[in-house]
Structures are given as C-alpha cells and as structure tokens.
VMD Tcl script that draws the C-alpha trace (Angstrom):
set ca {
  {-44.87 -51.73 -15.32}
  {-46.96 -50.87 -12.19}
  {-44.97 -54.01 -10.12}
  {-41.56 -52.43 -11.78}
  {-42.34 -48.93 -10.40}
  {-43.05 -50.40 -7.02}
  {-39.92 -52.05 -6.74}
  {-38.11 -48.91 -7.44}
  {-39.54 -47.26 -4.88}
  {-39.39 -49.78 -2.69}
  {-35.73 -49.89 -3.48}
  {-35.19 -46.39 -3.01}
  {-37.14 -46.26 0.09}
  {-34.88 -48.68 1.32}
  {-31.83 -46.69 0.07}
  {-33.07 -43.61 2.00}
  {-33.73 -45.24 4.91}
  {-30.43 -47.02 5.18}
  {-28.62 -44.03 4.83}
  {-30.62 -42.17 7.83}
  {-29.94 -45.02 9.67}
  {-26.59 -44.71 9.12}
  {-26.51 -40.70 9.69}
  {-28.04 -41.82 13.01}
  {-25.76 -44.06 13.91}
  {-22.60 -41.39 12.76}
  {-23.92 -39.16 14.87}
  {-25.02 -41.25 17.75}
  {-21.35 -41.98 17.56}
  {-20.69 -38.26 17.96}
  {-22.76 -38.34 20.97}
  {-21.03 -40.94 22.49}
  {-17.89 -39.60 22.50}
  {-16.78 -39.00 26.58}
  {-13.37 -37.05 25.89}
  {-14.21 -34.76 23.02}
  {-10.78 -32.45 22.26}
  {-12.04 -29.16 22.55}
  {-9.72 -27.08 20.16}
  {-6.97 -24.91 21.13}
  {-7.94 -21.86 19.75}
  {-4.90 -20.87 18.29}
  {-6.07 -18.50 14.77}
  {-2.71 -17.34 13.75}
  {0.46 -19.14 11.31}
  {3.87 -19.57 11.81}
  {6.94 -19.95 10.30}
  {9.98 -20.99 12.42}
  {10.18 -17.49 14.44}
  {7.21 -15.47 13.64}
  {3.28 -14.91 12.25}
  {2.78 -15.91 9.03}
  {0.19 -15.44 6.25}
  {-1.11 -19.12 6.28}
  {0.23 -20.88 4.02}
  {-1.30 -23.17 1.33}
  {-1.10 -26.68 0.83}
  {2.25 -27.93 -0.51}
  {3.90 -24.85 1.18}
  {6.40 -24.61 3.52}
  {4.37 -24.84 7.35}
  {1.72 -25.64 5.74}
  {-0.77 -27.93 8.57}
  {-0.35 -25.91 11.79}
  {-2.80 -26.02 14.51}
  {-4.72 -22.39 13.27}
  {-5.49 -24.59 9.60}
  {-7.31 -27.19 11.38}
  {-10.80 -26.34 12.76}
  {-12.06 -29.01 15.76}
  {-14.77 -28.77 18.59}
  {-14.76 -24.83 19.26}
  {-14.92 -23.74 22.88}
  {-18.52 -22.72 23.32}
  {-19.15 -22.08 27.53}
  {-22.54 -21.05 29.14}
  {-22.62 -18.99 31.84}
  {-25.13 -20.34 33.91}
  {-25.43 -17.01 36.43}
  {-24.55 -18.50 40.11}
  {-20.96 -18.46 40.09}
  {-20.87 -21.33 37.97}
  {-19.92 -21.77 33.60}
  {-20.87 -25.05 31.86}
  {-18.53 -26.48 29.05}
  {-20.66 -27.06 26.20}
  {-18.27 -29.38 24.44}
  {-17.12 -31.32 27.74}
  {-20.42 -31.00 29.62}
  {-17.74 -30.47 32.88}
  {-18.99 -27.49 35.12}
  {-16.51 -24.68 36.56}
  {-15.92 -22.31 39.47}
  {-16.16 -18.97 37.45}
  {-14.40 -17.17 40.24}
  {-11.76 -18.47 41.86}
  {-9.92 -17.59 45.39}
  {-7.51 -14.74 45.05}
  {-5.12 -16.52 47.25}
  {-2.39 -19.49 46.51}
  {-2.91 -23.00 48.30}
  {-0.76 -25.45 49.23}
  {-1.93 -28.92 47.64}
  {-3.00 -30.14 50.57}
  {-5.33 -27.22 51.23}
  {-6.47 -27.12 47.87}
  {-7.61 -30.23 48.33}
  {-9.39 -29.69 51.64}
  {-11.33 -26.34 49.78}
  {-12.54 -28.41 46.61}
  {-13.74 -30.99 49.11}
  {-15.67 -28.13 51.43}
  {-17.13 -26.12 48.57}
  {-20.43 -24.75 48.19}
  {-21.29 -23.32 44.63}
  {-24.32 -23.21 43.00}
  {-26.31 -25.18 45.44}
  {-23.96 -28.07 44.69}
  {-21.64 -29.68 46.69}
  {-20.12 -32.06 44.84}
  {-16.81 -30.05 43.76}
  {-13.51 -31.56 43.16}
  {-9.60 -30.79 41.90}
  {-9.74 -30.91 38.33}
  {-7.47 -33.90 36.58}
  {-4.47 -32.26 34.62}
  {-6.83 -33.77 31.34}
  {-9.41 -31.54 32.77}
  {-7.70 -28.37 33.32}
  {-6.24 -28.67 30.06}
  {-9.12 -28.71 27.94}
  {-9.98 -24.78 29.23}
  {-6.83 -23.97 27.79}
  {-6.30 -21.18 25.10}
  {-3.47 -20.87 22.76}
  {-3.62 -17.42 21.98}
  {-2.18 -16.32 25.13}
  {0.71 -14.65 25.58}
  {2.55 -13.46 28.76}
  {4.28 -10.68 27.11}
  {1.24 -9.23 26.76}
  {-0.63 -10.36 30.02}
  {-2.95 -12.49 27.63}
  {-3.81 -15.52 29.63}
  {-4.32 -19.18 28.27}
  {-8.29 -18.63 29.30}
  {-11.19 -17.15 27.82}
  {-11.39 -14.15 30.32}
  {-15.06 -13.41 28.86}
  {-16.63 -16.28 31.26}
  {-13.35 -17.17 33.33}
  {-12.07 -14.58 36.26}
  {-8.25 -14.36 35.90}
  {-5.34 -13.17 38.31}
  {-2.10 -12.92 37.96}
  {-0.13 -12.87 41.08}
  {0.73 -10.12 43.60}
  {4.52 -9.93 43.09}
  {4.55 -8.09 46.16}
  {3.85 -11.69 48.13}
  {7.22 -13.15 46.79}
  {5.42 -14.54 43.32}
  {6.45 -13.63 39.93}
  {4.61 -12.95 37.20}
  {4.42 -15.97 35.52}
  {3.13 -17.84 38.86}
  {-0.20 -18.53 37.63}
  {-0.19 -22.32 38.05}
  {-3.26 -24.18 38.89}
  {-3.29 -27.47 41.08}
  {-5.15 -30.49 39.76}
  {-5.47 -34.33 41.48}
  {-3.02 -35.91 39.01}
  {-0.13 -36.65 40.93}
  {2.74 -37.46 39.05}
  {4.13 -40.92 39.98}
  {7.59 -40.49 39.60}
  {9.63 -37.89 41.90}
  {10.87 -34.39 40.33}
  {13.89 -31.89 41.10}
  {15.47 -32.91 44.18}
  {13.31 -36.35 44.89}
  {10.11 -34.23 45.36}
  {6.81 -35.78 45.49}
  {5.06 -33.91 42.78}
  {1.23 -32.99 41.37}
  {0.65 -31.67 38.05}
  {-0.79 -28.30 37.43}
  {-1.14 -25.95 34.59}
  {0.11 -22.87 34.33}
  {-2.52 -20.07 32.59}
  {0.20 -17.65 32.18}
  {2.79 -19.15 30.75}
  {0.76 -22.11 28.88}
  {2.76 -24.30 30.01}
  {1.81 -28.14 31.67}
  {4.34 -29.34 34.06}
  {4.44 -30.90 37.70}
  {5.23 -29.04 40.89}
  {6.69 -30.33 44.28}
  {4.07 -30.88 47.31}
  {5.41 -28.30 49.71}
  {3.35 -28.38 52.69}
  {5.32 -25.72 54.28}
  {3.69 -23.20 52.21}
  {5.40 -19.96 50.53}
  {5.57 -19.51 46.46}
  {7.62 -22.37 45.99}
  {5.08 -24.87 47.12}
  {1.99 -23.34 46.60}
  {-0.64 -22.95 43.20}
  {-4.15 -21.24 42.56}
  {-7.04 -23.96 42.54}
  {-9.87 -23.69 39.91}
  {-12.55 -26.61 41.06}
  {-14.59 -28.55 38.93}
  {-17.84 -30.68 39.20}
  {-19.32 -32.95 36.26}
  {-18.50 -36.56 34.58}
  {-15.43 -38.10 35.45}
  {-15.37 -39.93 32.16}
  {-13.55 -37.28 30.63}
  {-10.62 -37.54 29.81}
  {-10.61 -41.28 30.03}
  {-9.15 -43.05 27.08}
  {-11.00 -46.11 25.25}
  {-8.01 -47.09 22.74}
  {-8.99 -49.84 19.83}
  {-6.07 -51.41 17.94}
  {-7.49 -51.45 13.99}
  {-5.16 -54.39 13.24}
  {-4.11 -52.24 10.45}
  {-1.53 -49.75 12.09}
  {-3.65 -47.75 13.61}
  {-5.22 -47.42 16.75}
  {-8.69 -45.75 17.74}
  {-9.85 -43.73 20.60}
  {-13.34 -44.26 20.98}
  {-13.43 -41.43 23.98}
  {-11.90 -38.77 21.79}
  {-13.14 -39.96 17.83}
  {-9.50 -39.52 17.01}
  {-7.76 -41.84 14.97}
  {-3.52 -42.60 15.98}
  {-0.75 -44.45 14.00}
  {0.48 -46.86 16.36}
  {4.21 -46.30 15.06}
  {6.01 -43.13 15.69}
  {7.98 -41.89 12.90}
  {10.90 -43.61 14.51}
  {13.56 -40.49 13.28}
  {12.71 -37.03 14.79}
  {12.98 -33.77 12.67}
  {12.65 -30.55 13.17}
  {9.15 -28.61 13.12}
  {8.84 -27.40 9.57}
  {9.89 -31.33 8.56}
  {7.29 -32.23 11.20}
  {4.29 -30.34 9.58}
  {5.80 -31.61 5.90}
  {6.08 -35.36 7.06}
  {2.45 -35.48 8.41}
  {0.84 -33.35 5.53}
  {2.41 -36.28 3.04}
  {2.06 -39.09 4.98}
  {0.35 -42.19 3.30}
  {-0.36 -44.71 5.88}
  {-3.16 -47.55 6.88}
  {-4.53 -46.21 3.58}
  {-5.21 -42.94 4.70}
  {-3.89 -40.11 3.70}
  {-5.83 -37.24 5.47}
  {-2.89 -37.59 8.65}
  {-2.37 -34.83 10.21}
  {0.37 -33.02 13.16}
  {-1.57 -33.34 15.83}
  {-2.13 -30.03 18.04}
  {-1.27 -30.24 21.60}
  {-4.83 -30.72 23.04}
  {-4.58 -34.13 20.87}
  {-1.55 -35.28 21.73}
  {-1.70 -34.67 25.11}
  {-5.36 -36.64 25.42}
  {-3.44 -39.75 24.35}
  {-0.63 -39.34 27.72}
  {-1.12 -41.76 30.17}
  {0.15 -40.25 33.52}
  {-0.28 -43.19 35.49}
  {3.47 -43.74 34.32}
  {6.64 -42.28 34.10}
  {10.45 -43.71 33.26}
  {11.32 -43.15 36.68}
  {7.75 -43.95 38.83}
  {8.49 -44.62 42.31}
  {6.26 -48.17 41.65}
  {7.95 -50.62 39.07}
  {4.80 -51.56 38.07}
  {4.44 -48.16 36.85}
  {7.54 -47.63 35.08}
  {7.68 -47.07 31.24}
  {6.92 -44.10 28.98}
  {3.92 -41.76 29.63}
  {1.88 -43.26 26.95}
  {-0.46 -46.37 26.79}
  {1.38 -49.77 25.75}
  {-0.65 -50.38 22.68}
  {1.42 -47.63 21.04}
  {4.73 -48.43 19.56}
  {7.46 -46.29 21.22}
  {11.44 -46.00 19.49}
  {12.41 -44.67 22.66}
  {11.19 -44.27 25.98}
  {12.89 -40.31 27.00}
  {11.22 -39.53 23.95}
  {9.37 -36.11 23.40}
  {6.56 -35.33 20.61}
  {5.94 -32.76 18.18}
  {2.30 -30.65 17.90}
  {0.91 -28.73 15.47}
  {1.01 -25.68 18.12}
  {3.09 -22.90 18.69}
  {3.47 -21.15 21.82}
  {3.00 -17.27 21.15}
  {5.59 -16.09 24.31}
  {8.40 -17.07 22.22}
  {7.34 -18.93 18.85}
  {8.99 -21.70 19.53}
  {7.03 -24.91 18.71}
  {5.25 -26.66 21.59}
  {5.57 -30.30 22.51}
  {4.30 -33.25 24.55}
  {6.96 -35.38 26.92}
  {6.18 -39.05 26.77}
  {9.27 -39.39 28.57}
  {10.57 -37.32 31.25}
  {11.03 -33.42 30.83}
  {14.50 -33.01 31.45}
  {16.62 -30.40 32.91}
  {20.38 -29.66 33.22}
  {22.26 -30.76 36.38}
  {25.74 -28.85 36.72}
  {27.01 -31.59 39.09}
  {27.16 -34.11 36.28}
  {27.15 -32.06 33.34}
  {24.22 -34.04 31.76}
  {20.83 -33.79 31.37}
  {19.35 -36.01 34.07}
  {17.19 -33.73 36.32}
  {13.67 -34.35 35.97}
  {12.10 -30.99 36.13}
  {8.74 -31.27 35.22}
  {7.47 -35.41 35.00}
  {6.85 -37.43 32.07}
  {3.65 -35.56 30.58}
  {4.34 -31.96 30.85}
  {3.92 -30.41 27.92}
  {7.28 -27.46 27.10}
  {8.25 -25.71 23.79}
  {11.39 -26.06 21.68}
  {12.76 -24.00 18.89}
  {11.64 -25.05 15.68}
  {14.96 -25.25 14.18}
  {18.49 -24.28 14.91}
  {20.99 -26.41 16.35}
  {20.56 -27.99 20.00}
  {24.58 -27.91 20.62}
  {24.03 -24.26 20.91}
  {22.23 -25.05 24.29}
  {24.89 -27.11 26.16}
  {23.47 -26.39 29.70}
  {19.63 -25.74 28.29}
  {17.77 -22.49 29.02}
  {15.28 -20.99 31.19}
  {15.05 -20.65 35.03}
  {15.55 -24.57 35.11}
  {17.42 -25.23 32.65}
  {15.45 -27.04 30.20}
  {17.04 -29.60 27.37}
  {16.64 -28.06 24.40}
  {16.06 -30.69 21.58}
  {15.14 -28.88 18.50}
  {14.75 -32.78 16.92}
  {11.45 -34.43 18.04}
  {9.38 -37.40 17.16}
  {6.37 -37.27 15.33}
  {2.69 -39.39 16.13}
  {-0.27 -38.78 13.37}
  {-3.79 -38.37 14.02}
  {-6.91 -38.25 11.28}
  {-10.45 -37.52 12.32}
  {-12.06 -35.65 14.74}
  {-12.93 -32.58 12.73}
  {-15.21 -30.25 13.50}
  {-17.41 -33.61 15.33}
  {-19.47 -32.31 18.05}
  {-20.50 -33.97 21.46}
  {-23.97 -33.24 21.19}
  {-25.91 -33.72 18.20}
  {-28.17 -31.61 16.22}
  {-31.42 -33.43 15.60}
  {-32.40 -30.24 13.49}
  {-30.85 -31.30 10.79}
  {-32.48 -34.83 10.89}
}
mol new
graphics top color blue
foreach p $ca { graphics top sphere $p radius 0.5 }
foreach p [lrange $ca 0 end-1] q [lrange $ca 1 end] { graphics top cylinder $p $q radius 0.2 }
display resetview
C-alpha cells in the first residue's frame, strides 16, 4: 500500500512539475517575443457608417478591432524628456521640435541628439512609429492618433502654408519604388489623420516636402519578422506570437462579409481566426518591396514570399475603423493607387505599396470613377481578407508573480 501511495505521488509530482515546466516555457515564449503588436486602442463598434452597441457573436459586425483585447499600451515616463514603451521596450523623445524638417535634416537632428544623457537616437522605422499609434483619434475633433498623456502633440501652424491635417512624421523606411510624379519617397505617419503613407524627399524645403520628426532609441529587433511555415496552411511569426493563413481568401468582399468570413472560418483546424486589426496586418508588410521598386530584385507585392498572394495590386481588410469618416481601414500589399486624369485609369502611385488608407465598408465603387480625396484615391469597397489567431492579451514581459 505504502509503495502504491509513493508512486502516486511520485506520479503526481511529476505531473505538477511537467506542467510548470511547461508554464515556463509558455511564458518564456512570451518573453521572447521581439515585435509584440501593441493594440490599437480602438474601444468603440461599428456598423457600416456609424458607432454601434457591440454586437454579439453570430451578429452582424460582430469581430471588430474594439472586441478583441491584445498587448495594451502601458508607457513610463521616465522624467528627462524621455517615455519608455512598456510593451516594445523602444524609448521616445517626449517632446518633439515644433518645427517641420526636410528628410534630410531630420536625419542629420536624430543623428546629433542629446536626450537623456544618451546619444544614441535615431529615425524611427515606419514599424516603429506605428506601434505608438492610437485609433481613437479623430481629426474632426483635433483628437490625435497618440496618447497625449505622455506624448507632446502639435498640429501645424496653418499660418506657415500647412494645413491641418499636416501632422506627418518622418521615419528611415524609404519606400523602394518611386511615388506621384517619379518621386523618391520615405514613409511617414501621419498622427492627425491616422493615416500611413509615403511622402516625396523634397530637399528644397516648404510644406510639400517637409514632416515633423519624433526620434527613437532602443532594440532594433522590433519590428523584424521571424515567419515559420507550419506545413499545415499556416504560417508563424515567432517575433509577433501571431499565427497567419498562408492563403488569402482569394475573392474580396466587403467589410461586414469580411468580419463574417473570419468569425466562421474553419481552417488548419482552428477555428478561433480572426480579422486582423491594422497593427497586425501591417506587422506582416514587408517594405523592402513594392510592384514597381526601382531594383528588380525588389519587385513583387509588399508582403514576404512565404505568403500566398491571388494578386499582386492587392489591398487587405482590418478589423479597424477609422473614426474621421467610418469607413473601414486597410493595408496595401500592393501599391496605393490614385487617379490620373491623363489616362483615365488608376495608375498613379500615391502613397507606395504599404501605406495603410480607408475604404467604405460597402456601397458600390463605380460611384467613385475618378476616386476621392485631395489625391484622388481608388476607392475599392471589395478587399481581400488574411486571418490571424493568437496573440491575445500575451505580454512581452512576464510575471514571475504568478509562478
């Protein structure tokens, strides 16, 4: 009896320790992660136009970005000019300059700054800048895309030539096909507008060629992808902890079919796919390439090769919607186009392969022959969809408290 009992504890010793081992390991795993999504932190529903109460599962838009709860923002200001992502471990200038920079001279100040007795200060990569980003702004109400409790905000003197709406920030990611009329182009981010897209290098100066610069200093791991094909469909980022189909959905929809599609999706045998929101989707662009890159070698979609593509000009659905005009925000994997009235066609690239745009959620895209806005954007209404599972609520940095 005595021998019995032993073994039972022995085997449940065993047990125990097996499973912290394998707590340890999930959550070293959670440590290791380099290019953890912070979320957007978009808290409201939609429907195709306007706020919603949020809908349950099996209801129509039910699976937007506000239902689905990842890394929260969490900053520290650290009291020298200086605030420390918590989630990213990537350090920020608190205050920027008040004045606009050509790239060039944006450049030259990252490289010359001083801040918090370090020295080592850089231009942010677009991957970077985009993970301070905060979907409940809204420029109709002067609500930026930043957390404004640790992050000093201006929008522009209007006086100097700018609009309203020129809040755009350089980064170092330069886009590596040309833009508009042949321009050699750098992506930014605009924190007024929410809006990613990629903006001519005019050395001249003046608001045309010229963005606000937000320098950074930390790992530059982030951001960097670490894709695994599963062999069973799917394909892993081991940066991020998110989980892709390697297929698209090879027909687009509309939005509200774009939420439904993911929400019933059984694939891989999985069926806890998502819509991705547009911090995920964009982490998986790869804008070392572009349709029309200036390189051949760099020519294809904006999107790493062990992903199946149906077609290269192709543009993305998120879970996100952009609060300026509800309209349902997406990701370009090819480029994002723009009317040209000397050919009638859409065949201006206006803001690279990798800017991220909005497009009504439903409606009919005949009704936009010559696109809309300032530039003229293509208005598609149909978009592909990609799926993602995982990366819930995972943190960067462990708790050993609870161990």
């Amino acid at each position: 009896m005595n021998n019995t009992l032993n073994n039972v504890i022995h085997a449940l010793l065993l047990a125990f320790a097996a499973l912290i081992g394998l707590v340890f390991i999930a959550d070293c795993h959670a440590q290791a992660l380099t290019y953890p999504i912070v979320d957007t932190g978009q808290d409201v529903c939609y429907d195709n136009n306007q706020i919603i109460n949020p809908p349950g599962p099996g209801e129509r838009f039910y699976g937007q970005d506000a239902q689905y709860d990842g890394n929260q923002p969490s900053y520290q200001d650290n009291g020298d000019g200086t605030v420390t992502d918590l989630v990213t471990g990537l350090t920020w200038e608190q205050v920027p300059p008040t004045s606009h920079f050509t790239w060039n001279d944006a450049a030259a100040y990252a490289e010359g700054l001083i801040l918090g007795g370090h020295d080592d200060w850089r231009l942010p990569t677009i991957k970077e800048l985009y993970s301070l980003t905060n979907f409940n702004g809204d420029i109709h109400t002067y609500t930026p895309y930043i957390n404004t409790q640790y992050f000093t905000f201006y929008y522009p003197d209007t006086s100097q030539g700018y609009r309203e709406i020129d809040a755009q920030y350089w980064t170092s990611s330069h886009y590596t096909g040309l833009t508009m009329n042949n321009d050699s182009s750098v992506f930014g981010y605009n924190f007024a507008d929410g809006r990613i897209k990629s903006y001519p290098v005019n050395t001249n100066g003046g608001p045309a060629g010229t963005c606000y610069v937000r320098c950074v200093r930390g790992p530059q791991t982030y951001g960097v992808n670490d894709f695994a094909d599963n062999g069973d469909g799917t394909v892993t980022d081991r940066a991020t902890g998110l989980t892709w189909m390697k297929d698209d959905s090879v027909t687009t929809m509309n939005w509200e079919d774009a939420l439904a599609y993911a929400e019933s999706l059984e694939y891989a045998g999985y069926t806890d796919w998502r819509l991705p929101n547009t911090k995920e989707l964009q982490s998986i662009v790869d804008y070392t390439h572009s349709p029309n890159a200036v390189d051949a070698a760099n020519r294809g979609p904006a999107i790493d090769s062990i992903f199946n593509l149906t077609e290269t000009e192709s543009w993305f659905w998120t879970s996100t919607t952009h609060n300026d005009n509800g309209f349902g925000v997406y990701v370009c994997f090819g480029r994002a186009l723009a009317y040209d009235s000397r050919t009638g066609q859409f065949t201006i690239d206006a803001h690279g392969a990798g800017a991220q745009r909005s497009d009504p959620k439903a409606g009919d895209p005949s009704r936009y022959p010559t696109g809309l806005g300032p530039q003229a954007d293509q208005i598609r209404v149909y978009n592909y969809v990609r799926c993602v599972r995982g990366g819930l609520g995972l943190s960067s940095v462990p708790d050993w408290t609870l161990y």
